[in-house]
KOLTOR-849420 format. One record per residue (C-alpha): residue in one letter; y, x, z. Coordinates in steps of 0.2 Angstrom, whole numbers, padded with zeros to 4 digits, always signed. Layout:
N
AYXZ
...
This chain:
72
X+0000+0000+0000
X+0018+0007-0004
X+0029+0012+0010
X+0046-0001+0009
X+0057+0017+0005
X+0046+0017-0012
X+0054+0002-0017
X+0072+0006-0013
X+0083+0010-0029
X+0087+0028-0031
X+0103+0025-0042
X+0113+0010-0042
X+0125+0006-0054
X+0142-0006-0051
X+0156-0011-0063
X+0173-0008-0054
X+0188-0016-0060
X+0206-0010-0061
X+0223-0020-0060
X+0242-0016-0059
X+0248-0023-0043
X+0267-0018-0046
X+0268+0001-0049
X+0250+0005-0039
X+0234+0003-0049
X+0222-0006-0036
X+0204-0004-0039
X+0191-0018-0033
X+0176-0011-0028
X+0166-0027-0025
X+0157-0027-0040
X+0138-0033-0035
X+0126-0015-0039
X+0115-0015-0052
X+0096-0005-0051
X+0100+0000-0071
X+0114+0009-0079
X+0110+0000-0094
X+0113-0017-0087
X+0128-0011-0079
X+0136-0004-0093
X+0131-0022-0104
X+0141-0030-0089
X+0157-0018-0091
X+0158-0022-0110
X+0156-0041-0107
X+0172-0038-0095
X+0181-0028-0106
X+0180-0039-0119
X+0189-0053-0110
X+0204-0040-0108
X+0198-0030-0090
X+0198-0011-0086
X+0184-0007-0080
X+0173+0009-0074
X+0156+0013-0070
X+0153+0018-0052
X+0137+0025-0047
X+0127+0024-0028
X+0134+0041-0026
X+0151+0037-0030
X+0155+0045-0044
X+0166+0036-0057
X+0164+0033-0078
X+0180+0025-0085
X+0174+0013-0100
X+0193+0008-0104
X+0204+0020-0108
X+0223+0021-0102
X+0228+0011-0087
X+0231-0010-0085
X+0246-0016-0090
């Protein structure tokens, strides 16, 4: 039988969003984690399609900006 720490996702994935809130950038980190980076990335350009910024954060907190430039 496999130990419960077998089952644990070694690297999760999250789409974090970016908005101008006056002249700061704010950046919402309450995207739900993913266990695929694949499926995070799909995600991310579903978002930026319907006008977000967005990046790719992974479980170790590392960021991968899929929009380029800054909101507006």
């Amino acid at each position: 039988m496999a130990s419960f720490q077998d089952r644990i996702p070694t690297n999760m994935w999250r789409v974090v969003f970016y908005e101008r809130r006056g002249n700061r950038v704010h950046v919402d980190r309450t995207g739900p984690w993913l266990p695929e980076k694949t499926l995070a990335q799909h995600w991310a350009r579903w978002f930026t399609e319907r006008g977000y910024h967005v990046a790719l954060q992974d479980q170790g907190g590392q960021l991968e900006k899929s929009t380029p430039g800054l909101p507006s």
